[in-house]
C-alpha positions as CSV (number, residue, x, y, z in Angstrom):
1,X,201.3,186.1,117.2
2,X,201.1,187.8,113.6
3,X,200.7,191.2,113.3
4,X,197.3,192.6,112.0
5,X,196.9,195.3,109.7
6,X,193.9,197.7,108.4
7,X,193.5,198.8,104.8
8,X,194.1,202.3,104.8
9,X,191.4,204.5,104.1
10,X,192.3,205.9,100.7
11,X,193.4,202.8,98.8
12,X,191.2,203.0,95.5
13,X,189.1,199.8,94.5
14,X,189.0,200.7,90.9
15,X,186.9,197.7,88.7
16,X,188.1,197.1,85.0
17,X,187.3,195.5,82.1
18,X,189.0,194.9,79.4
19,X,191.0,197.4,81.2
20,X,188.6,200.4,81.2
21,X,186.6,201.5,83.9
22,X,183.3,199.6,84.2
23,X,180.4,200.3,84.3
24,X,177.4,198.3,84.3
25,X,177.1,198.2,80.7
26,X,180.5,196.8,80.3
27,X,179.1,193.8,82.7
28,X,175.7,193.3,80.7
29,X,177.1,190.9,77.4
30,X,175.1,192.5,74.9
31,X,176.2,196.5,75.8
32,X,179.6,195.2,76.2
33,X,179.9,193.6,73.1
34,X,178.9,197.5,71.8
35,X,180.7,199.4,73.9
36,X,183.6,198.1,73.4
37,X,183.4,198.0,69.7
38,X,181.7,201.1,69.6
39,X,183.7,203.0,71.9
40,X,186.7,201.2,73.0
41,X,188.2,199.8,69.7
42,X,186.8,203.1,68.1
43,X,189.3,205.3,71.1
44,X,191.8,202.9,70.6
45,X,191.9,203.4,66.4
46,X,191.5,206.8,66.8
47,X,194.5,207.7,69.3
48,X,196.8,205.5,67.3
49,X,195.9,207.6,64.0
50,X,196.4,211.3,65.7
51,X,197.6,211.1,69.5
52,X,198.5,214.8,69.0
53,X,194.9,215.5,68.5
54,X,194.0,213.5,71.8
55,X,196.2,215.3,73.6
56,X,195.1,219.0,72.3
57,X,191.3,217.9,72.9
58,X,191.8,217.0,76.9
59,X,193.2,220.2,77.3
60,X,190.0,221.6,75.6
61,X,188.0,222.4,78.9
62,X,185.0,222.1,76.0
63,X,185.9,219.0,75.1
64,X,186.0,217.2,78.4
65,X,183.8,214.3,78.7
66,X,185.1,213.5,75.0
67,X,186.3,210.1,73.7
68,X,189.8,211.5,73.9
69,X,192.4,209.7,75.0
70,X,194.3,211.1,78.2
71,X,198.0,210.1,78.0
72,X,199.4,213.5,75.9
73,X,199.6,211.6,72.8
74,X,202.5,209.4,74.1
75,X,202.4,205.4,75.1
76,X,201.6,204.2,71.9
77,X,202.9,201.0,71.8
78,X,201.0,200.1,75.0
79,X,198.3,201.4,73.1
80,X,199.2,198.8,70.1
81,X,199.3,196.3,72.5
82,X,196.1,196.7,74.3
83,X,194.2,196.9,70.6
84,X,196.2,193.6,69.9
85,X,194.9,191.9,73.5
86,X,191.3,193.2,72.3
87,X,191.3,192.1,69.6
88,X,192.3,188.8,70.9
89,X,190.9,188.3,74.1
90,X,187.1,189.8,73.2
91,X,186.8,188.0,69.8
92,X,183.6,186.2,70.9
93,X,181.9,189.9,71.5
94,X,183.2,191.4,68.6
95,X,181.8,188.9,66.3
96,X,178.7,189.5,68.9
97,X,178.6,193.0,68.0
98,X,178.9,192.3,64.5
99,X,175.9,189.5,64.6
100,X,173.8,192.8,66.3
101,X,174.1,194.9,63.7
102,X,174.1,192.3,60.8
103,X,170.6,191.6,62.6
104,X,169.5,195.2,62.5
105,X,170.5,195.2,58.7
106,X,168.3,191.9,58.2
107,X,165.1,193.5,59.9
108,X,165.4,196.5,58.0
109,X,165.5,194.9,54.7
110,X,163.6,192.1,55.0
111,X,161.0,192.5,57.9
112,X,158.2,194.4,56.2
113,X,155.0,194.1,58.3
114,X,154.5,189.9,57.6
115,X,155.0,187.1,59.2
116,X,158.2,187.3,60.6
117,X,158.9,183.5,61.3
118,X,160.6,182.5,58.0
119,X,163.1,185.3,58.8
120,X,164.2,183.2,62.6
121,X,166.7,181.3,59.6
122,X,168.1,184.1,58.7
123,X,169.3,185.0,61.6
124,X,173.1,185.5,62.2
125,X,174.2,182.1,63.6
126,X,175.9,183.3,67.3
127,X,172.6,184.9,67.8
128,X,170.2,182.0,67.4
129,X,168.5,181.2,70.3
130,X,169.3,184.6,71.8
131,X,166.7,186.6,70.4
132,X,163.1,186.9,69.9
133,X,162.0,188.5,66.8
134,X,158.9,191.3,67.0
135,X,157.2,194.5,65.6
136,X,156.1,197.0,67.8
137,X,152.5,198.7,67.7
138,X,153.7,201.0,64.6
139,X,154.8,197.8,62.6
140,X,158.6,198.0,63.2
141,X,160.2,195.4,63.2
142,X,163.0,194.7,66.1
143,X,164.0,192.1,68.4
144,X,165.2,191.3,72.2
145,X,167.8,189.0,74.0
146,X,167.0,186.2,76.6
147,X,169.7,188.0,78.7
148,X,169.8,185.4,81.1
149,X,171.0,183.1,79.0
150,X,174.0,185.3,77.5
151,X,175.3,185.6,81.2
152,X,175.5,181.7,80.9
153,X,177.0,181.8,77.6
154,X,180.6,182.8,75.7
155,X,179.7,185.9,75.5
156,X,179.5,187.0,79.3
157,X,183.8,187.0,79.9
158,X,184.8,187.1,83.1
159,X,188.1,187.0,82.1
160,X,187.9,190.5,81.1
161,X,187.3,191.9,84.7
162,X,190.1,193.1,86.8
163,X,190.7,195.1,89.8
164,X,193.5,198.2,89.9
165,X,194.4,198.8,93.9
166,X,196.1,202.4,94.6
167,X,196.5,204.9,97.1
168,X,195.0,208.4,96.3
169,X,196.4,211.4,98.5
170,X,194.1,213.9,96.8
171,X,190.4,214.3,94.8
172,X,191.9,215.3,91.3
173,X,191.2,212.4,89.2
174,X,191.3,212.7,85.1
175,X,187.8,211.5,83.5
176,X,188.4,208.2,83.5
177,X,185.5,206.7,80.7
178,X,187.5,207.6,77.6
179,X,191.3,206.6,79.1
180,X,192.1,203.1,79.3
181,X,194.3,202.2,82.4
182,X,197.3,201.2,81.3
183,X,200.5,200.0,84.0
184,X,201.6,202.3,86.2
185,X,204.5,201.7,89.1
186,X,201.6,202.7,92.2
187,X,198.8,200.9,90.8
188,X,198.4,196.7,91.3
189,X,196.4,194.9,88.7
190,X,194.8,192.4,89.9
191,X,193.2,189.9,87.5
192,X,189.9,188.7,89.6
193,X,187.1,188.7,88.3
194,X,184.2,191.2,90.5
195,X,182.3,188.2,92.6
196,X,185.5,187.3,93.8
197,X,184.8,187.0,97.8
198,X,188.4,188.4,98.0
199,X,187.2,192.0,97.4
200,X,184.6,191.4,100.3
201,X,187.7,190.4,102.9
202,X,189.5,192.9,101.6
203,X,187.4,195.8,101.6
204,X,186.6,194.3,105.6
205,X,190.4,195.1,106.6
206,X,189.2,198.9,106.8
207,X,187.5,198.3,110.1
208,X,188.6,194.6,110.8
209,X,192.3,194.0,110.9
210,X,193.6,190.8,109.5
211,X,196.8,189.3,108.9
212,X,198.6,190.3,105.7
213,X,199.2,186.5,105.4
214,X,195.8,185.7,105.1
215,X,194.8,188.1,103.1
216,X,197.6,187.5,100.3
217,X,197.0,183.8,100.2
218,X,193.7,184.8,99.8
219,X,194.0,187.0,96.3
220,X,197.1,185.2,95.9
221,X,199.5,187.7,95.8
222,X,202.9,187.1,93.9
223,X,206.2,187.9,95.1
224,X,206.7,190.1,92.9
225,X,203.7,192.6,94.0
226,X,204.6,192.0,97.9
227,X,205.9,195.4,98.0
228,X,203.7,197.4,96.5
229,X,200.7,195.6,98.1
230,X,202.0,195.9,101.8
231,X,202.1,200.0,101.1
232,X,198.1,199.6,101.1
233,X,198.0,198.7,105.3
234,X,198.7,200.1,108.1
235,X,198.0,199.5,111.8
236,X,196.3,202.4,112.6
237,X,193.0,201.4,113.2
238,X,190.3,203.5,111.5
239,X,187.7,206.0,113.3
240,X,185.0,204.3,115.4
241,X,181.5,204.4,113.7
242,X,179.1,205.8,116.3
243,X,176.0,203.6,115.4
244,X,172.9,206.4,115.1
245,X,170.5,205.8,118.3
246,X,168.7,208.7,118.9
247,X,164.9,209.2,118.4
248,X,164.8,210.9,115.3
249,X,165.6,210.7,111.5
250,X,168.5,211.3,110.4
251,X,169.8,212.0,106.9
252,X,173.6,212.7,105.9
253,X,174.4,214.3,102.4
254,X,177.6,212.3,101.0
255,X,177.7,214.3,97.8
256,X,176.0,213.9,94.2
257,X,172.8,212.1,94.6
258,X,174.1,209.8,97.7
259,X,172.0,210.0,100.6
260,X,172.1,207.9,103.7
261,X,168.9,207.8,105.9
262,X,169.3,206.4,109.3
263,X,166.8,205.7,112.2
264,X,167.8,203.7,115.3
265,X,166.5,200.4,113.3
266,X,167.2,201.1,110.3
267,X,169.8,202.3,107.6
268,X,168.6,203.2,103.9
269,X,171.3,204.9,101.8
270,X,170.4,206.4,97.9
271,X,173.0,206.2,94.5
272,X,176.0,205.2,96.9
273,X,179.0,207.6,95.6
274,X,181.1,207.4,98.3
275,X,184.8,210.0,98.8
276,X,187.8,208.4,100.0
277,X,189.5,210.2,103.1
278,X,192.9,210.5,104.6
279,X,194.3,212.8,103.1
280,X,194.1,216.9,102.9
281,X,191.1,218.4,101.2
282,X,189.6,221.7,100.9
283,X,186.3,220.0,100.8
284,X,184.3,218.8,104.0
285,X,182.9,215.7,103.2
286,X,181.4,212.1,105.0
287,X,183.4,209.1,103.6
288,X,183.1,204.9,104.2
289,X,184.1,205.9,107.7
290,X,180.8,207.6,108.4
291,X,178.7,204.6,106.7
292,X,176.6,202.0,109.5
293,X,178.5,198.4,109.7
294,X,175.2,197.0,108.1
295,X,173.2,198.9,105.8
296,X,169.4,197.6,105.4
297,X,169.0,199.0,101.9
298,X,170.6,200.6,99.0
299,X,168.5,202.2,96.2
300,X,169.3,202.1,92.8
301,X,167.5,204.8,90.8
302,X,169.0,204.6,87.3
303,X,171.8,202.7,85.2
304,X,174.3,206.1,84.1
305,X,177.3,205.6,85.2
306,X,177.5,208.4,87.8
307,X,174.6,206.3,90.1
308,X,175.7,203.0,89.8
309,X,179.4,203.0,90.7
310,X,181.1,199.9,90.8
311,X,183.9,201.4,92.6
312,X,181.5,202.1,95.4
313,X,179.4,199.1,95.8
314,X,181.9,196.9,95.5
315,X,183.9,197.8,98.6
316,X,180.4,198.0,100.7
317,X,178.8,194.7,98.9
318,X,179.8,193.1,102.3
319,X,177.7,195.4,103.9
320,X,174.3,196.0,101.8
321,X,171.2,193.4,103.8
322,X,169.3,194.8,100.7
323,X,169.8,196.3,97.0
324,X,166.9,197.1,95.5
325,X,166.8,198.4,92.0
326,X,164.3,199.3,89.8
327,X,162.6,196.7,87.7
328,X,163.3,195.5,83.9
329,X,163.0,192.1,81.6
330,X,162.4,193.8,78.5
331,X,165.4,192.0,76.9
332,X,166.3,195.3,74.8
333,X,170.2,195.9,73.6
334,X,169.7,200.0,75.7
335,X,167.9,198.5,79.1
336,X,169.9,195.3,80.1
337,X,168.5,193.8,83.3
338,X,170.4,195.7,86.6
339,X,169.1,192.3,88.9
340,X,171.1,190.0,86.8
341,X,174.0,192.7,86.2
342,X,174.2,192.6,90.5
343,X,174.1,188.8,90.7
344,X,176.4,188.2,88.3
345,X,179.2,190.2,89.8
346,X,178.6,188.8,93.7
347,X,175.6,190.9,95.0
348,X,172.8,188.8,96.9
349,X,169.5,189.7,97.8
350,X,168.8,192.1,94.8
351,X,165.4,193.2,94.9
352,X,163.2,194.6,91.5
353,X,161.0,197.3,92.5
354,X,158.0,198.3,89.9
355,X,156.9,201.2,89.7
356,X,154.2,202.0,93.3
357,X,155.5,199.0,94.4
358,X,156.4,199.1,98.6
359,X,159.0,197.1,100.9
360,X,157.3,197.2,104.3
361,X,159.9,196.7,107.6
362,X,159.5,198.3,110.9
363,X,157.5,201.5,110.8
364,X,159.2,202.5,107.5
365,X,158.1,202.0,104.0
366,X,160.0,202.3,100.9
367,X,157.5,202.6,97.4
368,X,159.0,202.8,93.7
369,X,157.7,206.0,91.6
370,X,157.7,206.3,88.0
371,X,160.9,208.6,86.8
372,X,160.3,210.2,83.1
373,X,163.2,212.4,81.4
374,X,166.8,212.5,81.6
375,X,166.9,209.3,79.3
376,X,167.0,211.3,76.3
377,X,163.4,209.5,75.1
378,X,164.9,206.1,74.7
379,X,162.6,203.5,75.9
380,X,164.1,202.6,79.4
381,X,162.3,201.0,81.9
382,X,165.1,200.7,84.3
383,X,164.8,203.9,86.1
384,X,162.8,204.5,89.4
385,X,162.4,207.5,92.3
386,X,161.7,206.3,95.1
387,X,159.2,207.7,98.3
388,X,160.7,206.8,101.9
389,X,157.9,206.7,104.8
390,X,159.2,206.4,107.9
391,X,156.7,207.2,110.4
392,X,154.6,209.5,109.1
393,X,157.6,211.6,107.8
394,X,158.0,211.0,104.1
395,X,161.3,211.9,101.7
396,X,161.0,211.7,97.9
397,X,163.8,211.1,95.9
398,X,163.6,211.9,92.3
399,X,167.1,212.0,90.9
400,X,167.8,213.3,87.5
401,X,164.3,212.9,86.7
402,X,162.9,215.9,84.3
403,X,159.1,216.7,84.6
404,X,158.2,216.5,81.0
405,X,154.1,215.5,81.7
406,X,153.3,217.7,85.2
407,X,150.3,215.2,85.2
408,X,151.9,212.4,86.0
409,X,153.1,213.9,89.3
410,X,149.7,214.9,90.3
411,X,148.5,210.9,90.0
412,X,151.6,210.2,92.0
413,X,150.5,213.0,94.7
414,X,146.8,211.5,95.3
415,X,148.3,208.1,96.2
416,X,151.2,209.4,98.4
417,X,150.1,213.3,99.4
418,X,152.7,216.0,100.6
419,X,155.7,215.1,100.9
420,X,158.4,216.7,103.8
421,X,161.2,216.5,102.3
422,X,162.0,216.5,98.2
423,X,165.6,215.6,97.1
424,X,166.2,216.7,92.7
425,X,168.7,217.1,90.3
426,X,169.0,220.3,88.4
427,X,171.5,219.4,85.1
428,X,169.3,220.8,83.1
429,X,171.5,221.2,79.7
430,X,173.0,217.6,79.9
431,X,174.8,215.5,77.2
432,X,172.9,214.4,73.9
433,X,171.6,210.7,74.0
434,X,175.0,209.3,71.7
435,X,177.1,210.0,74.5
436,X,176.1,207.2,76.4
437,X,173.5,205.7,74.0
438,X,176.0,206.1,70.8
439,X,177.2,202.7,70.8
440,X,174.2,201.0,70.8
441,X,172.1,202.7,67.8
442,X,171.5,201.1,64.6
443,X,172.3,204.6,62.7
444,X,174.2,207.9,63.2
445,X,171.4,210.3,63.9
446,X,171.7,213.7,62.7
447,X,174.0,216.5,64.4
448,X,170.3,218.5,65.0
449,X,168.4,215.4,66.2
450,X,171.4,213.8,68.5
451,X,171.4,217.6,69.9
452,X,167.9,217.6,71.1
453,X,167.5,214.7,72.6
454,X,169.7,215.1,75.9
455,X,170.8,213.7,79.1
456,X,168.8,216.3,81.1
457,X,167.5,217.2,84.1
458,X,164.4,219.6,85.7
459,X,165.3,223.3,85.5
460,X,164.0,225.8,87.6
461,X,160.2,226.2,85.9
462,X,160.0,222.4,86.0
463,X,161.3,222.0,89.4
464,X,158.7,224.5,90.6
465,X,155.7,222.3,89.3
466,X,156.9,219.4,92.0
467,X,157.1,222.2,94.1
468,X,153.7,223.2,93.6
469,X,152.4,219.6,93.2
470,X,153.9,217.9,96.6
471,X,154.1,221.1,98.5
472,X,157.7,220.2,100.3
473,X,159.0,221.8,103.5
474,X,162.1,221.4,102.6
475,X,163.7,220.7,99.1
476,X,167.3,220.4,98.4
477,X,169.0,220.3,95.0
478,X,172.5,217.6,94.2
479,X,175.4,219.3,93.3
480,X,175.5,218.1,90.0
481,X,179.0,216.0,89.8
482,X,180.3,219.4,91.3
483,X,182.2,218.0,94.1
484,X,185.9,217.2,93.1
485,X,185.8,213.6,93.9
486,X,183.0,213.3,91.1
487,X,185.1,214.8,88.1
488,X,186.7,211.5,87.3
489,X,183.2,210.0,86.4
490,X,181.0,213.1,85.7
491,X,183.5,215.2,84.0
492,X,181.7,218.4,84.6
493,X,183.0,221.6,86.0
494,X,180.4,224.2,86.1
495,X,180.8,228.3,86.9
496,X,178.7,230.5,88.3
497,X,177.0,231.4,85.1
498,X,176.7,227.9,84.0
499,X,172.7,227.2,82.9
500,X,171.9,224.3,86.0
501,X,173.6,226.6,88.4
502,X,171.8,229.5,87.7
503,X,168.7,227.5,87.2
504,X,168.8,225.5,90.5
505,X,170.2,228.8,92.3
506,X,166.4,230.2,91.1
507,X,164.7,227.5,92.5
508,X,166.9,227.7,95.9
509,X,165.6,231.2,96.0
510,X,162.0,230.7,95.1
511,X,161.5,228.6,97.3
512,X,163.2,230.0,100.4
513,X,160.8,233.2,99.1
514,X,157.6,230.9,99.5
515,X,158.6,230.2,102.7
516,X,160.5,227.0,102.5
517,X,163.9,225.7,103.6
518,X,166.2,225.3,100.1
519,X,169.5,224.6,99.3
520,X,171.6,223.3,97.1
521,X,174.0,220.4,98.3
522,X,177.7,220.5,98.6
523,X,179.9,218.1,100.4
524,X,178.7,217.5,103.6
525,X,175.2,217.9,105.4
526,X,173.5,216.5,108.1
527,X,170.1,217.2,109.5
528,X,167.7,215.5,112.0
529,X,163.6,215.1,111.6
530,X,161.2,214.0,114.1
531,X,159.2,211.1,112.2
């Protein structure tokens, strides 16, 4: 009989494209096309022209985060070579992102409160049939994409997406959005694309062993990356998931913003951000070991990068009944579609959730609420909190969400009450809106104007007003990214005199003055509620 093997525990499934880490705007064609001219080619062009300036800025603990290059201003003909494949291989979404802001440059000129039909000819020629033409309530002119038809055209490449398969022994991990990942002797490049069922069967060999035959048939594994791949298994099989089956609710804190809510019947996990394990750390934490074999639903609240982690979802695609996200068809260039994002790369049964909309199953309910802030006042629909009812026992999760109108809240507590349990983010300073936005803008904004207009979170005054509004019994603040396994994505490292730790260490003790239990999350937690 052949031997069977597991997949160890800490081999990384870390998604590329173009050979940077994705993201879900490097899967939507229209933010890919600007990302990677606006952020890729622009790294690329700029690391080639000064590496030694690269490599002084990521020792810069001020600077981390940047679009700095992290290979201490050496490899430059690989470099070369990836700008030359770029180039090359993405041609159809540079000209894309040319067409884009050609298009801007047409509407700007030309589209001056008339009719706006004679303009459709002018039009940059890839984009026809792409875009609907409009001015908003103020008279501005703009325009949107039929997104669904771009995944079925050129300009959605496939091609581009990879898969890099290593072992990690530890949680140190440079920030990996402004470093393109380049050949290294540990790390196997595979060139699949992400719907690819072999990342399912793969990702199954943690807990189900299989043959290494099958499973390298399956990818189609050469000869020459036998040895290397075989280092991933082993044949000790995994810890035994001990299926929750008590009474109660119970709710495990996996670090960031990920939260997994278990009942006997069901299993609802938040943001999945999951640690590897299997190695030393100084850091308790849950891992994949400590998911359910099935899990019901996962809840999307936002599209940033450090909630919707490909790396994550898909190892535990396989897994997820349910993946509900919140609901967009706007067609705008900033807030591409997550439901067509998840189909497209292999997810099934994605549900869009509007705003106080429920899912009803057993004697739980889950109900979309609106999320304002932390989206720097760009127009984004896709963003959504979400209340979970099971019982009677209700847990509000609000994310990064900063509470710019207190009003709103108040409307949201006459429909669903008090709540028990209230879950926030505190990064109250955040990045301004080019760090993520940048790419996609039609103009540099202003040093002053980029600067107010931030990535940011509640602090403690605004916390308190949700505090006063839904009158929790318990509220609990994320960590922020401050766990070490979420450097690599997050790249923040706060002290003890940074602003959201002092801010959220307010609130913490605030609220344990008023009475009510408060903490903010590290690592690991677990705690039980009767519904």
């Amino acid at each position: 009989m052949t031997k069977q093997v597991y997949l160890k525990p800490n081999v990384v499934f870390e998604p590329l494209v173009d050979k940077w880490y994705a993201w879900s705007h490097l899967i939507s064609p229209a933010t890919a096309a600007m990302n990677i001219v606006g952020r890729h080619l622009t790294i690329i062009e700029s690391y080639l022209d000064a590496p030694s300036i690269h490599a002084e800025a990521v020792l810069n603990p001020k600077m981390r985060g940047g679009p700095f290059m992290d290979f201490g201003g050496a490899r430059l003909a690989e470099v070369a070579t990836l700008k030359k494949e770029s180039y090359e291989g993405q041609k159809n979404l540079i000209a894309f992102a040319k067409a884009v802001k050609d298009l801007d440059n047409l509407l700007l000129a030309e589209a001056k409160g008339y009719g706006l039909e004679e303009l459709y000819q002018k039009v940059p020629e890839i984009l026809k049939g792409y875009v609907e033409l409009y001015y908003d309530r103020n008279n501005n002119p703009g325009f949107r994409f039929f997104e669904s038809l771009l995944y079925e055209s050129e300009f959605y490449n496939k091609s581009a997406q990879s898969l890099a398969i290593w072992l990690t022994d530890n949680d140190e991990r440079p920030f990996c959005l402004s470093t393109p990942r380049l050949s290294e002797p540990n790390v196997l490049l595979l060139d699949i694309p992400f719907d690819h069922s072999c990342i399912d069967e793969l990702a199954k060999m943690k807990k189900v062993p299989q043959t290494l035959e099958y499973i390298k048939a399956l990818i189609g594994i050469t000869a020459s990356q036998e040895n290397l791949f075989e280092t991933f298994f082993t044949e000790m099989p995994p810890p035994v998931y001990e299926k929750y089956t008590g009474d109660k609710i119970r709710m495990r804190y996996f670090g960031h913003a990920c939260i997994l809510v278990e009942t006997k019947d069901i299993s609802i996990l938040v943001d999945p951000l999951i640690s590897y394990y299997g190695y030393n750390s100084d850091v308790q934490r849950f891992s994949d070991a400590d998911l359910p074999d099935t899990i019901d639903y996962v809840l999307i609240t936002h599209n940033h990068q450090d909630h919707i982690l490909l790396e994550t979802l898909l190892p535990l695609r396989h897994k997820i009944k349910n993946l509900i996200v919140p609901r967009t068809s706007s067609g705008k260039l900033e807030d591409p579609d997550l439901k067509l994002m998840f189909n497209h790369i292999g997810f099934q049964n994605v549900v869009a959730m509007d705003e106080m909309e429920t899912v009803h199953f057993n004697d739980a309910v889950i109900t979309g609420l609106p999320f304002i802030g932390e989206h720097s006042d760009m127009n984004i629909l896709t963003k959504s909190c979400y209340l979970v009812k099971i019982g009677d026992f209700k847990l509000v999760f609000l994310a990064d969400s900063r509470i710019v109108e207190p009003a709103l809240y108040k409307h949201i507590h006459k429909l669903i009450g008090d709540v028990d349990v209230l879950f926030i983010g505190m990064e109250c300073d955040g990045a301004p809106l080019t760090w993520l936005y940048g790419p996609l803008l039609t103009k540099k904004l202003p040093r002053d104007m980029d600067g107010s207009r931030r990535l940011a979170g509640s602090d403690c005054a605004k916390g308190m007003e949700l505090v006063d509004i839904f009158h929790p019994k318990e509220i609990y603040v994320y960590a922020m990214g401050q766990e070490p396994w979420l450097e690599f994505i997050s790249s923040i490292k706060y002290t003890d005199e940074s602003n959201p730790i002092v801010q959220s260490d307010r609130l913490v003790r605030l609220c344990r003055y008023l009475g009510m239990v408060a903490e903010r999350l590290y690592g690991e937690k677990e705690l039980l509620y009767e519904k």
